[in-house]
C-alpha positions as a Python dict, from the first residue, in 0.01 Angstrom:
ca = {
    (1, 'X'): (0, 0, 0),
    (2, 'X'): (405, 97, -11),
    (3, 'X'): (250, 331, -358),
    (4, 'X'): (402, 701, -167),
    (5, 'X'): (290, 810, -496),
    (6, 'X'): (-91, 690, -495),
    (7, 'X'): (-305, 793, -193),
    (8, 'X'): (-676, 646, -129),
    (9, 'X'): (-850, 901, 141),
    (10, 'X'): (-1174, 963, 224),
    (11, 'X'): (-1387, 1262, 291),
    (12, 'X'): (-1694, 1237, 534),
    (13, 'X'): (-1956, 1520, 381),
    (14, 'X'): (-1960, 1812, 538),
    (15, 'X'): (-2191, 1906, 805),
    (16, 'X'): (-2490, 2136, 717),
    (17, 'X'): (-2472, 2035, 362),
    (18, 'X'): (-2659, 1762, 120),
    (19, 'X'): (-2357, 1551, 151),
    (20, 'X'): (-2385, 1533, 506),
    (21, 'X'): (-2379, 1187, 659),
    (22, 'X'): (-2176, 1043, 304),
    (23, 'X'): (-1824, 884, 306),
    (24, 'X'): (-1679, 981, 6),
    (25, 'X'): (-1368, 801, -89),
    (26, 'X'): (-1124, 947, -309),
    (27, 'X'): (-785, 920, -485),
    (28, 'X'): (-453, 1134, -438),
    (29, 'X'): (-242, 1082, -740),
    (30, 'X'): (122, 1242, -691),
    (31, 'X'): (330, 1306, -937),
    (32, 'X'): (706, 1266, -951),
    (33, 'X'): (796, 1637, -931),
    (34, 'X'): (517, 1702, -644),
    (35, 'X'): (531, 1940, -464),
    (36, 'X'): (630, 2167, -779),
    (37, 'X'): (293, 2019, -935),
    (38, 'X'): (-40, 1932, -823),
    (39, 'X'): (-166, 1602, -786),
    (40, 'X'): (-471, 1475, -947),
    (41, 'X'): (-808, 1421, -717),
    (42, 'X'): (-1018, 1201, -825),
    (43, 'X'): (-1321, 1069, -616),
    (44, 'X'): (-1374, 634, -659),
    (45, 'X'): (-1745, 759, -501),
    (46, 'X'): (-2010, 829, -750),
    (47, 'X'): (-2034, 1222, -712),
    (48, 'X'): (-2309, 1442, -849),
    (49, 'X'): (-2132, 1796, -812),
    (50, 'X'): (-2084, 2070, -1078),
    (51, 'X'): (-1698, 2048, -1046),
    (52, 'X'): (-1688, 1690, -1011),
    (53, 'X'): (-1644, 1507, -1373),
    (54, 'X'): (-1851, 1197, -1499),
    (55, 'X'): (-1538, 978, -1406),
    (56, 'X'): (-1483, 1168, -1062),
    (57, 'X'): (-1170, 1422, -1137),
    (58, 'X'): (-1239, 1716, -942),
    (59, 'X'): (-1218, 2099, -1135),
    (60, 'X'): (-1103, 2281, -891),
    (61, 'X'): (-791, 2570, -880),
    (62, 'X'): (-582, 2492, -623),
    (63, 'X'): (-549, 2159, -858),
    (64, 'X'): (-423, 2355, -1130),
    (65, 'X'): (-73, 2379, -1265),
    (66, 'X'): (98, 2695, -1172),
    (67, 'X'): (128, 2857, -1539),
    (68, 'X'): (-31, 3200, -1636),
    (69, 'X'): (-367, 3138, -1839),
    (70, 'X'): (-601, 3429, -1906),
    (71, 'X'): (-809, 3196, -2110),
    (72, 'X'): (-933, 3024, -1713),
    (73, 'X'): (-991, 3353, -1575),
    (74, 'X'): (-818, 3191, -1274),
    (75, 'X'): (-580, 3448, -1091),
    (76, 'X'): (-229, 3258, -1051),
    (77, 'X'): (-304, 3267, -670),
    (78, 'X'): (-536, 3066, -686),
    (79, 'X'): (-378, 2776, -879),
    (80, 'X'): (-131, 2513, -683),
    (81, 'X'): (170, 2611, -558),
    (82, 'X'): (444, 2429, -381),
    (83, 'X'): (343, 2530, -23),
    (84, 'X'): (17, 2393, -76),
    (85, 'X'): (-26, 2041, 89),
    (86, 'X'): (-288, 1707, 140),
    (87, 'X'): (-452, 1888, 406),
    (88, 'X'): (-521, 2231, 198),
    (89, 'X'): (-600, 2022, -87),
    (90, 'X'): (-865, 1858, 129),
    (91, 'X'): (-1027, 2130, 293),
    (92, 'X'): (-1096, 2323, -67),
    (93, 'X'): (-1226, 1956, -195),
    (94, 'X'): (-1477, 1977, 134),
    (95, 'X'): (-1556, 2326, 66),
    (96, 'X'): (-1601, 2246, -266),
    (97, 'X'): (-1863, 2053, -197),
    (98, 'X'): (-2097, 2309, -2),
    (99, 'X'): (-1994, 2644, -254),
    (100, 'X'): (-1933, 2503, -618),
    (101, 'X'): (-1787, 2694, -852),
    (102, 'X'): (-2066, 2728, -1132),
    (103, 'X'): (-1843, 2985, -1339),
    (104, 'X'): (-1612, 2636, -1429),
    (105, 'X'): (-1803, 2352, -1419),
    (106, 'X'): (-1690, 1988, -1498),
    (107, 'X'): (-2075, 1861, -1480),
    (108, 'X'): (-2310, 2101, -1681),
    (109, 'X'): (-2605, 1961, -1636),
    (110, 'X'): (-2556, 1946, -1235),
    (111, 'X'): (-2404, 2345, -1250),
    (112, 'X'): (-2730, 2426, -1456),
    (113, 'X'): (-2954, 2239, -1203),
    (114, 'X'): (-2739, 2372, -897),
    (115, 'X'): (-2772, 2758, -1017),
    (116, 'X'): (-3154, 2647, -1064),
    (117, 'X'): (-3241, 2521, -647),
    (118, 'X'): (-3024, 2882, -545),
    (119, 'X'): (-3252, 3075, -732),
    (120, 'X'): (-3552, 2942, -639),
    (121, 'X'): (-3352, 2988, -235),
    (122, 'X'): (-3449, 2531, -236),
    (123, 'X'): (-3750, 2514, -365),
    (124, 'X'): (-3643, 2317, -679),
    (125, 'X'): (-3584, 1956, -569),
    (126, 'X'): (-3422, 1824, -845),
    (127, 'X'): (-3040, 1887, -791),
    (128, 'X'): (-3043, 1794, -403),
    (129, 'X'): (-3287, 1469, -485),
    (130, 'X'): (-3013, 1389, -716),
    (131, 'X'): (-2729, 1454, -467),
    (132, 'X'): (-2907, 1206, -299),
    (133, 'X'): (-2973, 911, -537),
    (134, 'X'): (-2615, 989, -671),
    (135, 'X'): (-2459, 808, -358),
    (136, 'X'): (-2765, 576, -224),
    (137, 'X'): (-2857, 447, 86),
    (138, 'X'): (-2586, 584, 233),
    (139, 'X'): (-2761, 892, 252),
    (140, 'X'): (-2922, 897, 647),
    (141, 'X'): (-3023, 1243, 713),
    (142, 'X'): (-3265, 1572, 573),
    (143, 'X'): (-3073, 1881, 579),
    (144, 'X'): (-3246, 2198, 557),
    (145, 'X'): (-3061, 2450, 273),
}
């Protein structure tokens, strides 16, 4: 509270997706020169994602500092830019969570295990019964992939 600098949101999962029915909260950290740089996003929820780190930093472009890489194979519009905001941040975090990005993963074991259930088009349990486990009861509803 009064921190301009330090957001807490939250993030209710997406509809249609394993996350559906969750209430994920999250952290917006700004930095000083924002909007010339990204914040940080980091979920306080216990996430099981491919582009969601152990500690719950989320890989994900728009979050990226606007400098030319070639070593990210990241095009530099797709990195942050000042006329990016909380709300466009937000929606790529949400659809994130529904289309990872397996090419960049943060998590390797849950990008291996993702790429594993879209082969077999759901079959393979393991990475949505983990989804599920990751963030407990809170999980109230079957969704159909």
């Amino acid at each position: 509270e009064g921190d301009l600098y330090n957001w807490e949101v939250a993030i209710f999962g997406p509809p249609n997706t394993y996350y559906e029915g969750g209430y994920f909260k999250a952290r917006l950290k700004f930095p000083i020169d924002y909007p010339y740089s990204p914040p940080a996003f980091r979920f306080l929820t216990k996430m099981w994602h491919p582009n969601i780190y152990e500690t719950g930093d989320v890989c994900i472009s728009i979050l990226h500092p606007p400098v030319d890489d070639p070593q990210s194979g990241e095009l530099p519009s797709e990195r942050w830019n000042p006329t990016q905001n909380v709300r466009t941040i937000l929606l790529s975090v949400i659809s994130l969570l529904n289309e990872p990005n397996t090419f960049s993963p943060a998590n390797v074991d849950a990008s291996v295990m993702y790429r594993k259930w879209k082969e077999s088009k759901g079959k393979d349990r393991e990475y949505t019964d983990i989804i599920r486990r990751s963030w407990g009861p809170r999980w109230t509803r079957s969704v159909t992939a």
